[in-house]
C-alpha positions in Angstrom: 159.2 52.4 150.3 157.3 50.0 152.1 155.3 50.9 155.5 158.3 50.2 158.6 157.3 48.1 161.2 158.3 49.3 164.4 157.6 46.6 167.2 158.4 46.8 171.2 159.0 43.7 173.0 158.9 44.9 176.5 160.7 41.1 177.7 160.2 40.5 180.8 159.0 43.9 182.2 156.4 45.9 183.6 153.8 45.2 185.9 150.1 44.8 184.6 149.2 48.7 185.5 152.3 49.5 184.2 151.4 47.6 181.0 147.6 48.8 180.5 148.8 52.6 180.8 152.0 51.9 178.3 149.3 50.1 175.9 147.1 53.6 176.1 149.7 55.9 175.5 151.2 53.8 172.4 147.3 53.4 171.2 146.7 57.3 171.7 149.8 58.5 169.7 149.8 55.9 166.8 146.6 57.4 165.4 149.2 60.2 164.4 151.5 58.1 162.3 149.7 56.4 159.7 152.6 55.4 157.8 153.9 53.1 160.3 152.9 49.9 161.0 153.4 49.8 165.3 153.4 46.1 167.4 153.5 45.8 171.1 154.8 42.4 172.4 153.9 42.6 176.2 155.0 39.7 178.4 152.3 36.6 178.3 150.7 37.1 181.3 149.5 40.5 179.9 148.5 39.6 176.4 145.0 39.5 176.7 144.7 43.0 178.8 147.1 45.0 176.8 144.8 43.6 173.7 142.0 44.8 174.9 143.7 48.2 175.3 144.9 47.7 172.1 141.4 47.0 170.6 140.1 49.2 167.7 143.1 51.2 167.4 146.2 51.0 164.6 148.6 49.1 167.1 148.9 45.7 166.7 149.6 42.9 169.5 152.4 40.3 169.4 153.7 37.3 171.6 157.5 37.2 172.7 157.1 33.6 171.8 155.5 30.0 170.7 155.4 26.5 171.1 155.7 24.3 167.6 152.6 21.9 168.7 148.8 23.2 168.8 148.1 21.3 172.7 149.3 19.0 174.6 151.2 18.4 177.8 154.0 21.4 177.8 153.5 22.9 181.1 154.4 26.4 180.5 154.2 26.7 176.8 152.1 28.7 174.7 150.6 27.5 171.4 150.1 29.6 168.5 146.4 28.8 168.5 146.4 30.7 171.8 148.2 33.5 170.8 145.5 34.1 168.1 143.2 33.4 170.4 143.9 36.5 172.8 144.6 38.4 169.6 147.4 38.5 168.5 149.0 39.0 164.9 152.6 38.8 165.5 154.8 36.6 167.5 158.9 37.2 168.3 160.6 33.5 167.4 164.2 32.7 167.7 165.2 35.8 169.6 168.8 35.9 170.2 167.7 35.3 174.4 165.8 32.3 173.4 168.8 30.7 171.6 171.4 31.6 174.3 169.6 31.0 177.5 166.8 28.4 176.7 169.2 26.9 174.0 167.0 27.1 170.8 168.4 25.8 167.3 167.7 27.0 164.1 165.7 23.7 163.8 163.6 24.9 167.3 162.9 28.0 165.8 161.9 26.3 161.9 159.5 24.3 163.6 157.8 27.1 165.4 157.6 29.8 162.4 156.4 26.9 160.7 153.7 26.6 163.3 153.1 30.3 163.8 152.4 30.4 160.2 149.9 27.5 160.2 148.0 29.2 162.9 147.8 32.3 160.7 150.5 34.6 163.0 153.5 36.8 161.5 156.6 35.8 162.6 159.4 38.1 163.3 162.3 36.4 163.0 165.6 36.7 165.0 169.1 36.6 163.4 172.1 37.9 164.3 175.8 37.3 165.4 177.5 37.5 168.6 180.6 39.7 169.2 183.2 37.1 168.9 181.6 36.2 165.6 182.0 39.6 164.6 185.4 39.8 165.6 186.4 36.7 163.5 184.9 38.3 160.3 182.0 35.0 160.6 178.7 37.5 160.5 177.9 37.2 157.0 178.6 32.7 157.4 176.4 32.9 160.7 173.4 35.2 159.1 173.3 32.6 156.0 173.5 29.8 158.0 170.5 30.9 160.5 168.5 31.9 157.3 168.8 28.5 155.7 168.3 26.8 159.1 165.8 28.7 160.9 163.5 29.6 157.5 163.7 26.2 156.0 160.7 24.8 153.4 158.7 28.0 153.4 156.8 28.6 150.6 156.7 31.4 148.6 153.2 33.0 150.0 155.0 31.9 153.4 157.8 33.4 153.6 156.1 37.1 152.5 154.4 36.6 155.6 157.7 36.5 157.4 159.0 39.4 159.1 163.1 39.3 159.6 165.0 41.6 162.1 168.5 41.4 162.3 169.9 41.7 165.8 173.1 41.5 166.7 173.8 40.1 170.0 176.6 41.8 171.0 173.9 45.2 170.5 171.2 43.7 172.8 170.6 45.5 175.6 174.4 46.7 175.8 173.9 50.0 174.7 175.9 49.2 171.8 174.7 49.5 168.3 175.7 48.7 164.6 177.0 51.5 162.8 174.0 52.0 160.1 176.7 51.0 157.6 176.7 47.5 159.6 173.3 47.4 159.7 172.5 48.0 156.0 175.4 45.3 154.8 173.4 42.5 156.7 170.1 43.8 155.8 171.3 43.8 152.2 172.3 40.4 152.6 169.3 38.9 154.1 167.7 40.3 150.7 170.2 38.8 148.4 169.3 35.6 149.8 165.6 36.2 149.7 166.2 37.1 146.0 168.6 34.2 145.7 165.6 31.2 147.5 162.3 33.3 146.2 162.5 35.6 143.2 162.8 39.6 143.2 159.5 40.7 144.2 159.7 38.6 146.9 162.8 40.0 148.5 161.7 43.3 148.2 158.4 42.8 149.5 159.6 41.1 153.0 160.1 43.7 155.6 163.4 43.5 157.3 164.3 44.8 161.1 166.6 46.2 162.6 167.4 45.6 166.7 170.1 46.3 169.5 169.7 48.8 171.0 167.3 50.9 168.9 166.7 54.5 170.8 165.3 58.2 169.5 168.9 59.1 169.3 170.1 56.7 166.2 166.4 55.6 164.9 167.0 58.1 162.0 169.8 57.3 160.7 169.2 53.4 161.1 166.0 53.9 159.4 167.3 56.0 156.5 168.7 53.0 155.1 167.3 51.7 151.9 167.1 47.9 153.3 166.6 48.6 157.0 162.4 48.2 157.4 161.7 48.9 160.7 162.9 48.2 164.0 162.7 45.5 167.1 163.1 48.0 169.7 163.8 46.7 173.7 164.7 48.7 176.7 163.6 52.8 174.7 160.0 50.7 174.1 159.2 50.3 177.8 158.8 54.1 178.0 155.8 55.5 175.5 157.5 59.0 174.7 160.9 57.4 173.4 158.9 54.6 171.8 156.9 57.1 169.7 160.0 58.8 169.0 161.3 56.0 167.1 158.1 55.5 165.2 158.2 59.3 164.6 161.7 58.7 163.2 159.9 55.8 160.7 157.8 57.8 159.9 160.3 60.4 158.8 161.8 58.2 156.8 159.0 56.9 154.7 158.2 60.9 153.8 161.9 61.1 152.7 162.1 58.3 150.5 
């Protein structure tokens, strides 16, 4: 089994006390769980602090999001340059927020994972369906269509670089969550069209997210599954003890396999 990624975007949370001492405690307890690969995606204005926090320890720092161009006169953006700059390794694109509320396309978000690449960042990826998709049977026509749209051109050493998490809207922050049966037919999927664009090796190596909802109660079982690589955890990341619960659970999981 490959080593789970378990990333917290806190969103638009905390304040930047609240942030250093969430950083610390995430630092302090990761030391303990090798086998897990753990992110921290702060809001922007605390990048640069919680990386400092975050400096020399097994935790790495991501962005929530990223402009397409490297400068240039986008009040309010962030460029991938910049992100790298403060130190980050991952960035959050095409999150289902971002496409319902700041009305991003799969085109928006091709340009930016193409730029995130470029600047030598790892995108995590956003897809998922909303709940009247679901209802209408269109998941598995909306998940193909935001892979061919949103991951577009990558090359082959590009696209391993790629981090996907699957995250169904109607699981966002609702307290509802796919059944790991749900979870593991999409995640499957996502890899049959890896394996379908790229080759075998390819789909198998590309780590694949789960998110909606993630807490310590249904981690494990979410986890267990043999696509499901990790999750994009929300709301339970904004507290260190249920964060660390969830990477305990990854952790779990690897030793099982």
């Amino acid at each position: 089994m490959k080593r789970p990624l378990i990333a917290g975007n806190w969103k638009m949370n905390l304040n930047r006390t609240q942030a250093i001492t969430l950083a610390a405690s995430v630092a302090q307890e990761a030391v303990h769980w090798p086998t897990v690969h753990v992110a921290l995606c702060p809001p922007a204005v605390y990048l640069d602090v919680v990386g400092q926090v975050l400096r020399n320890s097994p935790v790495a720092l991501g962005g929530q999001n990223a402009h397409w161009e490297t400068a240039g006169a986008y009040t309010g953006e962030l460029s991938p340059s910049m992100l790298v700059d403060v130190g980050c390794v991952f960035v959050i694109l095409g999150h289902s927020e971002r496409r319902q509320y700041f009305g991003e396309t799969d085109e928006v978000v091709n340009r930016k994972v193409k730029a995130a690449l470029e600047a030598g960042l790892r995108p995590i990826v956003c897809l998922g369906e909303t709940l009247q998709q679901r209802e209408a049977d269109q998941t598995q026509q909306v998940i193909r269509t935001q892979f061919e749209g949103s991951l577009a051109d990558l090359s082959l050493d590009e696209i391993r670089q790629v981090v996907l998490a699957y995250e169904p809207v109607w699981a966002i922050g609702t307290g509802k969550v796919a059944t790991p049966q749900q979870a593991e037919e999409v995640h499957a999927l996502l890899r049959q069209l890896l394996q379908q664009r790229y080759n075998e090796a390819t789909a198998r190596a590309v780590i694949i997210q789960y998110g909606g909802s993630v807490k310590p109660e249904n981690a494990a079982e979410l986890l267990s599954q043999p696509n499901v690589d990790g999750a994009l955890v929300g709301g339970a990341s904004l507290k260190a003890q249920d964060f660390m619960r969830i990477v305990a659970a990854a952790h779990a999981a690897v030793e099982d396999a």
